[in-house]
N, C-alpha and C positions, 0 to 999 in steps of 0.2 A: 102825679108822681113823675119825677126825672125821667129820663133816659138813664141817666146813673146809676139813679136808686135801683129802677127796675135792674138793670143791668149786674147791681149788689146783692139783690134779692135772689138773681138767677144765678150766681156765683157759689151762694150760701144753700141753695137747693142742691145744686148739683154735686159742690162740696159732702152736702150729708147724705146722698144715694150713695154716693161712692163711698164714703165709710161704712157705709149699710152693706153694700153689695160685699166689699173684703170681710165684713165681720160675720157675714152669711158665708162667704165661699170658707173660713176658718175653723167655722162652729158647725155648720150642717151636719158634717158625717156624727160628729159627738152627739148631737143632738138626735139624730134620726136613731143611731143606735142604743141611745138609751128612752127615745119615744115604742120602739120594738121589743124594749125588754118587760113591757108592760103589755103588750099584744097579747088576750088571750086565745089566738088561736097558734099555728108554728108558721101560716105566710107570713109576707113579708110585702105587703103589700098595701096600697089606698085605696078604698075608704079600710081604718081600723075595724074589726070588727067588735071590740071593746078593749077594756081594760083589765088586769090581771097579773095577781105576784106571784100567778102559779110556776114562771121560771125563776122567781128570787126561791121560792122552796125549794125549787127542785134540787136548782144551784146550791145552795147552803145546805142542803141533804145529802147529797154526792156524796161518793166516795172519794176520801183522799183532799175534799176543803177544809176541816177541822184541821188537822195537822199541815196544811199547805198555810190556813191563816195563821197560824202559833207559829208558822216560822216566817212568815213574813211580818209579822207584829213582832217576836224576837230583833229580828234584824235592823226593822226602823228603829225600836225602841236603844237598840245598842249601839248602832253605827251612828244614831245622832247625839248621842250620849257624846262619844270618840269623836266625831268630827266636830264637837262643838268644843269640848275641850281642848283636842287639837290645834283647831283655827283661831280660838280665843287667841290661847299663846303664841301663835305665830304672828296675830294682826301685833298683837305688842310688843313681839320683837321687832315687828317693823318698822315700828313709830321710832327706836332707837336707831336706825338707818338713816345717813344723810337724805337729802330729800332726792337727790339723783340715783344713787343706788337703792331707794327707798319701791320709787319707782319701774328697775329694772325689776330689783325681786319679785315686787306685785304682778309685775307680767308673768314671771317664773311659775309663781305659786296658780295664777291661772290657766296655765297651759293645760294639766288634766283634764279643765272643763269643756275645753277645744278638742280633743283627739274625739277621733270617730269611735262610737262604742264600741263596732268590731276589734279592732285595733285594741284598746283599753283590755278585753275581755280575752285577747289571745296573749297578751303580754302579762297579763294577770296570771292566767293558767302556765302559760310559760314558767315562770316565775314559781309557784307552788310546788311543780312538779318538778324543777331543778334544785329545790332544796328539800327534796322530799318529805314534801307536807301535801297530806291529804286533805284533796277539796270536801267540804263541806257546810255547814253552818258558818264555822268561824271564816274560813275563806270569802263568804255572801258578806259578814259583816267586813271583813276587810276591806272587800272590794268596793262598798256602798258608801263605806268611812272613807276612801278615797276621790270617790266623787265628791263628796257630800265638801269635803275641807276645802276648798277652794270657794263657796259660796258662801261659806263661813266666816273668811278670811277675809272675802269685799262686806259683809255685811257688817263684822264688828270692826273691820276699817275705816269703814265710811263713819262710824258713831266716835274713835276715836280720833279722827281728821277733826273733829271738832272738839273734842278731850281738852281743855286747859290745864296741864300735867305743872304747874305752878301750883296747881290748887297741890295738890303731893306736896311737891315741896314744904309748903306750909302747913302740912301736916305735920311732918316728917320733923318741919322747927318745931311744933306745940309740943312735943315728945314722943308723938304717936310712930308704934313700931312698925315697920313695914306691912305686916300683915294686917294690923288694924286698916292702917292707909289705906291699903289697896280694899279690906272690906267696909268701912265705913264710905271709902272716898272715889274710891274707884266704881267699885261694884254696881253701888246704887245708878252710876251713869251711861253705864252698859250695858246692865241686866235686862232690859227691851230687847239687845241686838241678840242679846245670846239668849233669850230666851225663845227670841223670833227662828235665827239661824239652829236649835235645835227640831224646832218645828216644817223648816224650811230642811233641811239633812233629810226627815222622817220621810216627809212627803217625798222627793227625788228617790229611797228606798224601797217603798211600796208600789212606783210604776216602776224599777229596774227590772227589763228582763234581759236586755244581750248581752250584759257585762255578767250577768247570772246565772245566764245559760253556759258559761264555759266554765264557771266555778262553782257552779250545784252541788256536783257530787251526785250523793244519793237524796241529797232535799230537794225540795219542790214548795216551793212558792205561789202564792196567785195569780200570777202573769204567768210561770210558768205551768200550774194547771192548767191554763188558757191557751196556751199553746197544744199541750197533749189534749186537750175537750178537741181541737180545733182538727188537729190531724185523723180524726175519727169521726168527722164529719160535723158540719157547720149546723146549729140550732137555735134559738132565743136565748139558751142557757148561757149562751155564750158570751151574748148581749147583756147578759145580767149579771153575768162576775166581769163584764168590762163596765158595764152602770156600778159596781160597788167598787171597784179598781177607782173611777173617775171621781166619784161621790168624796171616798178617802183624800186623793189626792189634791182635789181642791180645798176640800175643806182643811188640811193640813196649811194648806198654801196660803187661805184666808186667816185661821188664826196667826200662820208664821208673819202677815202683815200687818195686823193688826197689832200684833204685840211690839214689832217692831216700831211702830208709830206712836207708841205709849209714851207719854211725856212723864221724864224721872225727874 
């Protein structure tokens, strides 16, 4: 062999330590704490001394998770409702924008997703308490429909950047009335995005906690049970409503891509 070759071989080795090494320094802590939420003893330490879901019972027997996950299921289930609706309608009003101003809006509409949560979560409360409206439920779903619209709004963007909106038209000659148009003709060729982007809403809902923690109220959430477990002292349990926090959240994430990739 070359000098070359070897030299491309050693290239291509060191290339994929280093992807190895980033995708271990990224995942480690996720992974070590949901490899401890299975530890059945309370260390925290190597070698394991087995296995065990005696913190996934403990955890889902608690007091105060039954009603922490019904409102954190409420919330995904309705703020990705709202942001999907939302964002639909705004990618489409964007498509009617010259392509320069089309452009500056889309910047606009993502800037929500920029701001630092602190910031989001005290202008949220701000906000509530100046028009005196009590935080609670609906406030968690307001504030998570806010997040959530802006990834809504690239996601069914990007599906109708490639939209042939011709094809409408020529509905629209055949006799077809608007509404058919948009459900015969429309729908079927974004129904992936939007179906993905309410999946993709859900999931960002279920891990919110700082924008939630200023708009709570008197609810309580899964993250934030995990915060009150946490300030009463650190255990495996803790490690096990963050292994079903992570569990949720991915697999949210995985169907929102999957669907999204679905060829209409």
């Amino acid at each position: 062999m070359s000098s070359r070759g070897i030299r491309l071989d050693l290239d291509r080795i060191l290339g994929a330590a280093f992807v190895l090494l980033v995708l271990v320094f990224l995942f480690a802590p996720a992974a070590i704490m949901v490899l401890f939420a299975f530890e059945a003893s309370s260390r925290w330490t190597f070698p394991m001394t087995g296995l065990s879901l005696r913190w996934f019972e403990k955890a889902i027997g608690g007091q105060g998770f039954a009603d922490a996950l019904l409102t954190s299921v409420i919330a995904a289930v309705i703020s990705g409702l709202l942001a999907g609706t939302i964002g639909t309608a705004a990618a489409f009003g964007l498509q009617h924008l010259r392509p320069s101003r089309r452009q500056v809006a889309s910047l606009i509409t993502m800037l929500p997703a920029t701001f630092p949560p602190l910031m989001l979560g005290i202008g949220m409360i701000v906000l509530v308490r100046s028009v005196g409206f009590r935080p609670g439920l609906a406030t968690i779903i307001l504030a998570h429909t806010i997040i959530g619209v802006p990834f809504v709004i690239s996601t069914v963007g990007a599906q109708l950047d490639r939209f042939d909106f011709s094809l409408l038209e020529a509905a629209r000659d055949l006799g077809a009335s608007g509404a058919r148009a948009a459900r015969d003709v429309i729908y079927p060729l974004v129904r992936a995005a939007v179906v993905g982007s309410f999946f993709l809403s859900a999931a960002l809902s279920v891990e919110e906690f700082i924008v939630t923690f200023f708009v709570k109220g008197d609810e309580t959430t899964v993250p934030i049970l995990m915060w009150g477990l946490m300030r009463l002292g650190i255990d495996s349990t803790i490690n096990a409503l963050a292994a079903l926090v992570l569990f949720a959240t991915v697999g949210l994430a995985i169907i929102a891509n999957r669907a999204t990739k679905v060829e209409v």
